[in-house]
C-alpha positions in Angstrom: 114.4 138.9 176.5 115.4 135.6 177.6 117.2 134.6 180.7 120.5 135.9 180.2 122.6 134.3 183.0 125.2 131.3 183.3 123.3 129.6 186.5 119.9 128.5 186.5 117.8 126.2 189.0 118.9 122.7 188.6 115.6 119.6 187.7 115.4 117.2 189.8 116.8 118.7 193.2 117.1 117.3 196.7 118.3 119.5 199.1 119.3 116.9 201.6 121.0 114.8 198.7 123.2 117.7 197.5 123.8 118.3 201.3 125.0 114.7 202.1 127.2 115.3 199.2 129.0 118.1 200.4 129.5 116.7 203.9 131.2 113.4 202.1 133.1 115.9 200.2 134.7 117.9 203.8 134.5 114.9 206.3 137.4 113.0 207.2 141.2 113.7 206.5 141.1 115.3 203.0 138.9 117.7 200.8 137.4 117.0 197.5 137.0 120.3 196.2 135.7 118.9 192.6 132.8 117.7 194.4 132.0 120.9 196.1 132.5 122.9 193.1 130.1 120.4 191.4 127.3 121.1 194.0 127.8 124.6 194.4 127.5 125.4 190.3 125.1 122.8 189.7 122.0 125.0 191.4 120.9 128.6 191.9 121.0 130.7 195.2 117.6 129.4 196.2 118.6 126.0 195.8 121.7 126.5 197.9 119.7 128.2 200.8 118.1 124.7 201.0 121.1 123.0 201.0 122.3 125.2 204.7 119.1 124.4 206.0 119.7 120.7 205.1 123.0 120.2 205.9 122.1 121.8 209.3 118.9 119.6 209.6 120.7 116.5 208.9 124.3 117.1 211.0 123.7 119.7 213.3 126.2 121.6 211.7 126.4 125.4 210.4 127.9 125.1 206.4 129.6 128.8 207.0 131.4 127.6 209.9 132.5 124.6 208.4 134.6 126.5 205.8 136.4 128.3 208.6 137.0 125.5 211.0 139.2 122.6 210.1 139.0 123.9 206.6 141.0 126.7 206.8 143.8 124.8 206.5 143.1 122.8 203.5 140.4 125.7 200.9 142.8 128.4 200.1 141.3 131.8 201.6 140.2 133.0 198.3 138.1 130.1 197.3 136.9 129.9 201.1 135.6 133.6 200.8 133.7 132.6 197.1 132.4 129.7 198.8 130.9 132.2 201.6 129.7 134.8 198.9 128.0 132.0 196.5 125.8 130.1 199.8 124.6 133.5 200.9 121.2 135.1 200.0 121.3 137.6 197.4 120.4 140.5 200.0 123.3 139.7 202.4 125.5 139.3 199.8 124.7 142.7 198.8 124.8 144.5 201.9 127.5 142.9 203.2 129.5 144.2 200.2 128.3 147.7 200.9 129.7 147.6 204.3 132.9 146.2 203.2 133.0 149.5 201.3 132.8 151.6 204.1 134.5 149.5 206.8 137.7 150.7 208.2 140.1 153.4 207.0 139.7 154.3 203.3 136.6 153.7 201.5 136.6 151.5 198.1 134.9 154.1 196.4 134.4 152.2 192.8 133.3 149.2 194.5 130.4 151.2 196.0 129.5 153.0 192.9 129.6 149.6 191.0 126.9 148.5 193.1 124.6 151.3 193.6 124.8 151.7 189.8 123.9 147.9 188.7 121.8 146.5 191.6 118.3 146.9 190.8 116.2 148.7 191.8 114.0 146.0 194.1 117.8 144.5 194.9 119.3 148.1 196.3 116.1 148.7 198.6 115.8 145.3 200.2 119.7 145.6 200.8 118.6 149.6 202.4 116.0 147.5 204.4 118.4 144.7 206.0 121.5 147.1 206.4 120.4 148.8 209.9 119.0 145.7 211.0 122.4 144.1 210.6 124.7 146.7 211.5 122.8 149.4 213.4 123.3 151.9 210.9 121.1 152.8 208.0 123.5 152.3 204.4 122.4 156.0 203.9 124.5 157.0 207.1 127.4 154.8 206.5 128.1 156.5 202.9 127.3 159.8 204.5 129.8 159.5 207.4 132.2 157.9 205.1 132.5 160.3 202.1 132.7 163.9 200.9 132.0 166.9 198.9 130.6 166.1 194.9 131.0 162.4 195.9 129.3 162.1 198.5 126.6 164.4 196.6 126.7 161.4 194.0 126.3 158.5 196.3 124.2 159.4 199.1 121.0 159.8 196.8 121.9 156.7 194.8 122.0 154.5 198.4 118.3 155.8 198.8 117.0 154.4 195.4 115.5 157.5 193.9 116.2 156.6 190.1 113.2 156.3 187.9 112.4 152.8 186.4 113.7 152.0 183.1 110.9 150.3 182.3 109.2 153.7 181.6 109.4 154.6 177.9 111.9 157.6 177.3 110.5 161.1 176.3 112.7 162.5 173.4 110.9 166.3 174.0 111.8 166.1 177.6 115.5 164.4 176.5 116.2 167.7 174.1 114.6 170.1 176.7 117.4 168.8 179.1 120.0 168.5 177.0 120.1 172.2 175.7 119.7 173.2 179.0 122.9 171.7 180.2 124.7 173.3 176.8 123.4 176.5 178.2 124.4 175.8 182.0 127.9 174.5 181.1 128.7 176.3 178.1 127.0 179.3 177.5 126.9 180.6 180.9 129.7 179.5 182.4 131.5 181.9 184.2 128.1 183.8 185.3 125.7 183.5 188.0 123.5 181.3 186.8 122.8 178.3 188.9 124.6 175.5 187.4 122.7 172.3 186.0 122.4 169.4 188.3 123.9 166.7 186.3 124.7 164.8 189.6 121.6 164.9 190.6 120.5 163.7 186.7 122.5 161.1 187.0 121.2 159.8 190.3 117.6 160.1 189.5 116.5 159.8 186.1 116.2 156.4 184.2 118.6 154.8 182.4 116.9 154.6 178.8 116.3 158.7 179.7 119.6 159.5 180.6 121.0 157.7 177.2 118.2 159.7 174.8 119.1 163.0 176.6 123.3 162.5 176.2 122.5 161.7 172.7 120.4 164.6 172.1 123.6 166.6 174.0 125.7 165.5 171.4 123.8 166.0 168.4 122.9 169.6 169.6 126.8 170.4 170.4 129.1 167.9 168.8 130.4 166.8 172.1 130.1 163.7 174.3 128.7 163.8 177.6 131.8 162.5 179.0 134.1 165.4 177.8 131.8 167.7 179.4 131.9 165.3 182.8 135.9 165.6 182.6 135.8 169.1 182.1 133.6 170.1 185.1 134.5 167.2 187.6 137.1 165.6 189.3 138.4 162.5 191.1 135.9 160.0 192.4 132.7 162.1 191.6 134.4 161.7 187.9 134.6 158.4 188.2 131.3 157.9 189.5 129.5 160.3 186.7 131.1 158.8 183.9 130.5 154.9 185.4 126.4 156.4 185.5 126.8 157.4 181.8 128.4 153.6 180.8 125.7 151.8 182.9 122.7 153.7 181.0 124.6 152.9 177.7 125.2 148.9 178.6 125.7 147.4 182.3 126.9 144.6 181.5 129.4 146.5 179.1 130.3 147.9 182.4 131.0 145.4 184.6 132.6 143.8 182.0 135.3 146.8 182.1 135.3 146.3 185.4 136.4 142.6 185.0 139.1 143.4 182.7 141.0 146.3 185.1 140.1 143.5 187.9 143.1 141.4 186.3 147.0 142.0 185.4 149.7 141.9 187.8 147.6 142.5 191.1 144.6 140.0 190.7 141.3 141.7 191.9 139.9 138.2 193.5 137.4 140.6 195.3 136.2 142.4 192.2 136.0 139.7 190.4 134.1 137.3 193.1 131.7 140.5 193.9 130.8 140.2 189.6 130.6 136.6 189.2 128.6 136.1 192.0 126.1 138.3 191.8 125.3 138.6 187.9 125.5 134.5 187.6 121.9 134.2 187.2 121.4 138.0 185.9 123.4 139.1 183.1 126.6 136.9 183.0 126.1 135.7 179.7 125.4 139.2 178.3 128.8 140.5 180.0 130.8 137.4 178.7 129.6 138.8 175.2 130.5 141.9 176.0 133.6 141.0 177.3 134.8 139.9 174.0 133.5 142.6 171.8 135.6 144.6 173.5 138.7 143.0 174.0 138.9 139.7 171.6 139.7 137.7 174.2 136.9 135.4 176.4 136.3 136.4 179.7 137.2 132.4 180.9 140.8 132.7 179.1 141.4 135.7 180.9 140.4 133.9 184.2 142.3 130.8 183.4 145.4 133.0 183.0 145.1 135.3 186.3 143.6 133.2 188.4 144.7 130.0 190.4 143.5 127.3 192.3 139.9 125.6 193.1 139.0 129.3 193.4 139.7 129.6 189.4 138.1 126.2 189.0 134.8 127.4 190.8 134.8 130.8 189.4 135.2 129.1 185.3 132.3 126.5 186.8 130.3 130.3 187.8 131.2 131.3 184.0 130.4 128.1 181.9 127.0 127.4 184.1 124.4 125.2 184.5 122.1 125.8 181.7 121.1 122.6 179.7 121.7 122.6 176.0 
């Protein structure tokens, strides 16, 4: 398949070289930001976790607590935070995400959703693994105390990576089997006493490639689309969640790339956006770009050029363009 993101590990690295760089770039009076943005582009997460270690080897210094000392006053919060989110590991990137989705008041329910539906599945249980031993709390109690009813019935089994790989070829017997049996459930005994079929549970469990053959076998056996049915039968954020399950089987990246475009307008989504960028660089950021512009004629940097501002747009159109030699 190819390696389909924008950031790739950069030939002919030196840790400690890359490391004295940034320090030149944030000692003394001013900033160079350029130079930082160069750095921080120019390599892969790997790369950077070598460039902590050497900065901290070489100056005694910790790089997070560099960008909020002194520099608070001179990096603009928003390129502070994607600083942060770019020099951490993959895993704490990850889980601290989750717990920003739980922390405090409110939950951000489509934040959580768009994670437990595009990390993998390796990504989602080494992020399960660290969460309790960071915040003293398994993930699987954190979504549990912090949501309810059909939603919480949606989430709770995707934070404890049950879905079957989608490496697994589909079955199309098995796809038809289901599908008619949801017609039936839904359809042709609704308003009996029939247990209903559990489509939330379907679409936690079963594997992408599966769950796309079985809502195509739906709609060839009823003339309907699976997301009618999921409007129909469901509301709110368990809606939301089901029908984001149904996209993701059909095209992640087609996804997240929806997710990008509701992330700009008036009200700039910097978290959204940063939360994307970051962690699809060296995944699928190419293949969203593309996807990007299928559906809206318009590329995903013009879009960012226009709503964003700043070294934080600069770093995030470095993130988009990449690394990746011709």
């Amino acid at each position: 398949m190819g390696f389909k993101g924008t950031i790739s590990a950069k030939e002919n690295f030196c840790p400690e070289k890359e490391a004295k760089k940034l320090w030149k770039a944030i000692d003394g009076i001013g900033t160079d930001e350029d130079t930082i943005i160069e750095v921080v582009s120019g390599c892969n997460n790997y790369q950077r976790q070598l460039i902590k270690l050497a900065f901290f080897k070489i100056y005694q210094k910790d790089l997070f607590k560099e960008f909020n000392s002194e520099l608070r006053i001179r990096l603009s919060l928003d390129f502070r935070q994607l600083l942060r989110a770019v020099f951490m590991s993959p895993v704490d990137f990850d889980i601290q995400c989750l717990k920003m989705c739980v922390k405090g008041l409110g939950t951000d329910e489509k934040a959580l959703v768009e994670i437990l539906l595009t990390r993998s599945p390796e990504a989602l249980e080494n992020a399960r693994s660290e969460y309790p031993k960071r915040f003293g709390v398994s993930l699987e109690e954190d979504i549990a105390q912090d949501t309810s009813g059909d939603f919480r019935k949606t989430v709770f089994p995707l934070s404890r990576v049950n879905r079957k790989s989608s490496y697994d070829s589909s079955d199309n017997d098995k796809a038809l089997s289901v599908a008619q049996e949801i017609d039936r459930s839904f359809t042709q005994c609704r308003g009996t006493e029939n247990p209903r079929f559990d489509l939330i549970g379907f679409c936690c469990r079963e594997s992408y490639p599966q769950m796309l053959v079985t809502f195509s076998e739906y709609e060839r056996v009823t003339g309907k689309s699976i997301i009618k049915l999921i409007k129909r039968e469901f509301s709110g954020d368990c809606e939301w969640a089901l029908k984001s399950a149904v996209k993701c089987a059909t095209s992640v990246p087609g996804f997240l790339a929806d997710r990008l475009k509701k992330s700009f307008g008036i009200s700039t989504d910097e978290e959204t956006i940063t939360r994307i960028l970051v962690s699809r660089s060296e995944a699928d950021l190419d293949d969203i770009k593309q996807e990007f512009f299928e559906r809206y004629g318009k590329t995903l940097a013009s879009e960012m050029e226009k709503n964003t501002k700043g070294y934080f747009k600069k770093l995030l159109l470095a993130l988009l363009k990449g690394n990746k030699q011709e």
